[in-house]
C-alpha positions in Angstrom: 52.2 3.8 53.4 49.5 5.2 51.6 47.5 2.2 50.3 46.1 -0.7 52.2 44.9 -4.4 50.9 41.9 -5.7 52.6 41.5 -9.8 52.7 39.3 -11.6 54.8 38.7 -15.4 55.0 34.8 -15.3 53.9 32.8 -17.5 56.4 34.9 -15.9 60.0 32.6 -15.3 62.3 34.3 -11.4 62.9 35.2 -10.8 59.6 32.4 -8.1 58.9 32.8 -6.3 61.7 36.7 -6.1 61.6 36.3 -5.3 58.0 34.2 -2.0 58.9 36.3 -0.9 61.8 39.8 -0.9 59.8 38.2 0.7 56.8 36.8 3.4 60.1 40.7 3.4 61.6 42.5 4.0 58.0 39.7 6.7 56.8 40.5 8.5 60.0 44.7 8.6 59.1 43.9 9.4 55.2 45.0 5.7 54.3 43.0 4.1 51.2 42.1 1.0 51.4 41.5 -1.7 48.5 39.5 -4.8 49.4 39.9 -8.3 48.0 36.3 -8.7 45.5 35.2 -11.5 47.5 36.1 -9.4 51.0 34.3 -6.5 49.7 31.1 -8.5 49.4 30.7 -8.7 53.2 30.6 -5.2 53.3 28.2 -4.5 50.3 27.8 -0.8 51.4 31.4 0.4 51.5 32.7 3.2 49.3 36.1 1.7 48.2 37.6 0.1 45.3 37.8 -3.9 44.7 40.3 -5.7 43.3 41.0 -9.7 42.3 42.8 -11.8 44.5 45.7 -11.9 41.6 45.3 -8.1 41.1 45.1 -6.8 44.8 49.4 -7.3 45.6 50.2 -4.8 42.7 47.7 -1.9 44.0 49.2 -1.7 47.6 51.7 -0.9 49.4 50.3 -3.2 52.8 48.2 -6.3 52.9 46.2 -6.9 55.9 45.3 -10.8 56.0 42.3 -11.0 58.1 41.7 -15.1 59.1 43.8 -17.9 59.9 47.0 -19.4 58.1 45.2 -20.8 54.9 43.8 -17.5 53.7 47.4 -15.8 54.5 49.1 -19.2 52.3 46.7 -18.2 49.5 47.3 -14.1 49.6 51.3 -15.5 49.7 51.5 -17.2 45.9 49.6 -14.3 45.0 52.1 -11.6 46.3 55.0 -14.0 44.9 58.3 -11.7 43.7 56.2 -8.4 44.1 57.6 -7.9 47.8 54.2 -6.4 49.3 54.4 -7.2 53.4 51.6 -8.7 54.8 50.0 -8.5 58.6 48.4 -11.4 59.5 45.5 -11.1 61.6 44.2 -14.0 63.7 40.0 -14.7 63.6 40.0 -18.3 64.7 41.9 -21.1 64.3 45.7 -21.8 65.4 47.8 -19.4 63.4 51.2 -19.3 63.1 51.5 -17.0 60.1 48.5 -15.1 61.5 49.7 -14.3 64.6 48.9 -11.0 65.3 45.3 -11.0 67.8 42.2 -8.5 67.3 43.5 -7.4 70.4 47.1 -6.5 68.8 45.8 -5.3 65.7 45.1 -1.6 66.1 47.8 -1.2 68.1 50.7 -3.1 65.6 49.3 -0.4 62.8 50.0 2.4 65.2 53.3 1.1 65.4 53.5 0.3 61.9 52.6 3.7 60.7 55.2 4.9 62.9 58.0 2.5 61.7 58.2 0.3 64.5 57.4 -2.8 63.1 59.6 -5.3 61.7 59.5 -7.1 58.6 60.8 -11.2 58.4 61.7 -12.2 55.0 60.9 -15.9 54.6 61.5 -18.2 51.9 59.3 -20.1 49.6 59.4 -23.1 46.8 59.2 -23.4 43.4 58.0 -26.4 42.0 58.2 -27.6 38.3 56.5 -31.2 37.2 58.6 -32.5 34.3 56.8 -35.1 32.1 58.7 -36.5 29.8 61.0 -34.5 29.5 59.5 -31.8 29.3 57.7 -28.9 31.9 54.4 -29.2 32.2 53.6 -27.4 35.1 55.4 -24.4 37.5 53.9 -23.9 40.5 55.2 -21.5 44.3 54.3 -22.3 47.7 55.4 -20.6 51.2 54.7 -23.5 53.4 55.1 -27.1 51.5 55.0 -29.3 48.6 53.4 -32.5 48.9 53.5 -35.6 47.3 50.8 -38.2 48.4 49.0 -41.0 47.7 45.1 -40.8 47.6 43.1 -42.4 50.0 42.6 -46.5 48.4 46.3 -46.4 46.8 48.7 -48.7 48.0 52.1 -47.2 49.4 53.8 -45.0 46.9 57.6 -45.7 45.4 59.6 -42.4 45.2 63.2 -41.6 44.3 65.0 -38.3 45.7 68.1 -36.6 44.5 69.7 -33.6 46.4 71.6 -31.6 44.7 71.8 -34.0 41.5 73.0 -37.1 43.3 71.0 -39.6 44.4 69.9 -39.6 48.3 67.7 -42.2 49.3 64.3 -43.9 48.1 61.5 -44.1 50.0 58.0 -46.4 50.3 56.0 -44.5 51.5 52.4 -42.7 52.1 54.1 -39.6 50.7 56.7 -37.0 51.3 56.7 -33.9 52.2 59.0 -31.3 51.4 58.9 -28.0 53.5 60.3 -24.9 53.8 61.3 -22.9 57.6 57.6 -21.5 57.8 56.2 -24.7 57.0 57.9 -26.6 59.6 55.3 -26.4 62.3 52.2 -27.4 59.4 52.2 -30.9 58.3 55.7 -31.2 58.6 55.4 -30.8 62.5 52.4 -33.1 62.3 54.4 -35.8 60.6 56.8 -35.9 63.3 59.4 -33.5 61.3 61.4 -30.6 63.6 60.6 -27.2 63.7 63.0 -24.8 62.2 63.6 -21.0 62.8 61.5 -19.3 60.1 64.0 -17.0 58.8 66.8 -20.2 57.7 67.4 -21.0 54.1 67.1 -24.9 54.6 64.4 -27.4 53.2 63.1 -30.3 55.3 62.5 -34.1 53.8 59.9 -35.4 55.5 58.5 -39.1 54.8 55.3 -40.0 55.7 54.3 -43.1 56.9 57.6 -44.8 55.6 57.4 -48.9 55.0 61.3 -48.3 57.0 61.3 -47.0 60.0 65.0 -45.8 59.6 63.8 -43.4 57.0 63.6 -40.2 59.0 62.9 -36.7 58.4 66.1 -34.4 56.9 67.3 -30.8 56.5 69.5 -29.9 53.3 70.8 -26.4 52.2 68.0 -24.5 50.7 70.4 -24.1 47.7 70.1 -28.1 47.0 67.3 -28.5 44.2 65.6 -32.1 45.6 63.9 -33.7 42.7 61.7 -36.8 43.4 60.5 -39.2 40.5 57.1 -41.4 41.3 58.4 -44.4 40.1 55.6 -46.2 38.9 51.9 -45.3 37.9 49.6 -44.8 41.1 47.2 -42.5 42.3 49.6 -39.9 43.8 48.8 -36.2 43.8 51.2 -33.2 44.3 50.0 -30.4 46.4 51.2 -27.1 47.3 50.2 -26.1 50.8 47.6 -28.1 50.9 45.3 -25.9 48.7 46.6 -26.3 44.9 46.5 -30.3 43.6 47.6 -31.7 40.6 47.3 -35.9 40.1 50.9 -37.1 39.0 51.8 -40.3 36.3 54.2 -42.7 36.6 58.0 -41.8 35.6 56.9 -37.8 36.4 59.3 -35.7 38.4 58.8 -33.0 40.4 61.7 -30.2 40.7 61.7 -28.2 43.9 64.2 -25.6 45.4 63.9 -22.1 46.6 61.9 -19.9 44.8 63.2 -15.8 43.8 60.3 -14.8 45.3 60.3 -13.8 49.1 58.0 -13.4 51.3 57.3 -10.5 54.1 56.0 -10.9 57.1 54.9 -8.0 59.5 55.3 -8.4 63.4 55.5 -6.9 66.5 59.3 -6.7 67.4 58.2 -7.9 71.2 56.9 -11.0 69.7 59.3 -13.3 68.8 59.0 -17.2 67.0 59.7 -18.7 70.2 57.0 -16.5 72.2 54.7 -17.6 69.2 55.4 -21.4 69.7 54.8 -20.8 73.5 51.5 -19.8 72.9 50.2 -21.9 70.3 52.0 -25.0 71.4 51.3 -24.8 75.2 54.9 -25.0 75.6 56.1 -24.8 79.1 52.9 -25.6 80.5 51.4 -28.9 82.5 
């Protein structure tokens, strides 16, 4: 490893100060470092290249996520097919994907520079919207696609097919159709299971249905799920949670497992099921 990516979500409290210390640690071991153009203006009087979010991936051979889950979901689509492994480093907020603590953090490159680490691969989602026939929009996403109503629309009518056979239609507030990692986001929240990171499975997960029998699902993550709106509403079709685009009437959206792969850099000692202890409470009264 001879090239580092810097990214920091802008407004964390820490963020300057971690900034300046890692660009301190990695001088000290000959490492260069690259920081994200927005990243680079918290630290106006560092010596070290910039790069664009799209760019940074394709400079580096490491990218150091410095914030909570949203910032690491962003730097993911951006990384898409190119393979770079990312350490997620937690500044605030809950942090599933950014698990590793300022604590951790010096130490887990210590052992990363020495090969120690390990590396998860974990799917993601492509999702096409077909319009009439024809593809108006392809879009990636590590965590979820989302299809929900806006907030004075009346319950939404939705068709799904699994593997090009019908599976069930749903009235609903939306549905929301994860991957492994996004299991414990608004999946979870929706009262859809948690799934080992690592599977190659999708989760259907209604929300708000009008039928109460309509409950969450897993399917193969080599079943493409398509879901048509059936009729024109306000309905919009996120990918987690931070790229929208309003859907029409008769669209459909096609989702199944992207090419791309996403890697994820943790401490060998600390496991999924050590990370839902802790940010869960699990186990505790």
């Amino acid at each position: 490893m001879t090239r580092v990516g810097l990214v920091a979500k802008p407004d964390a409290a820490q963020a300057q100060s971690v900034i300046l210390k890692l660009l301190d640690w990695f001088g000290g071991r000959g490492v260069s470092v690259v920081l994200e153009k927005e990243t680079a203006g918290l630290v106006p009087a560092a010596t070290v290249p910039a790069a664009g979010k799209s760019d940074l991936p394709g400079q580096v051979d490491l990218l150091i996520v410095l914030g909570g889950d949203g910032t690491l979901l962003s730097m993911a689509r951006a990384v898409g097919d190119l393979g770079v492994p990312i350490l997620g480093v937690n500044l605030g907020g809950l942090g599933f994907l950014t698990a590793t603590t300022l604590d951790e953090m010096l130490p887990a490159l210590d052992t990363l520079l020495a090969g120690g680490m390990e590396v998860e691969e974990r799917m993601m989602l492509g999702a096409r919207l077909v319009r009439g026939a024809q593809g108006v929009g392809d879009y990636i996403a590590l965590n979820d696609v989302v299809i929900t109503k806006s907030a004075m629309s009346r319950i939404i009518d939705l068709s799904v097919s699994v593997g090009g056979r019908h599976a069930i239609s749903y009235r609903a507030d939306g549905l929301i159709i994860s991957t492994p990692t996004g299991s414990t986001a608004y999946n979870l929240s929706a009262g859809g299971p948690i799934l080992f990171p690592t599977m190659d499975a999708v989760v259907l997960t209604p929300i708000a249905p009008h039928t109460l029998s309509n409950r969450p699902i897993v399917v193969p993550g080599a079943q493409r799920v398509d879901v048509a709106l059936l009729v024109e509403q306000e309905v919009m079709l996120t990918m987690d949670g931070q790229v929208g685009v309003p859907l029409r009437g008769g669209d459909v959206v096609e989702v199944q497992k992207a090419d791309a792969r996403i890697r994820l850099v943790r401490f060998p000692s600390k496991d999924f099921f050590s990370v839902l202890r802790t940010k869960l409470k699990w186990g505790e009264r």
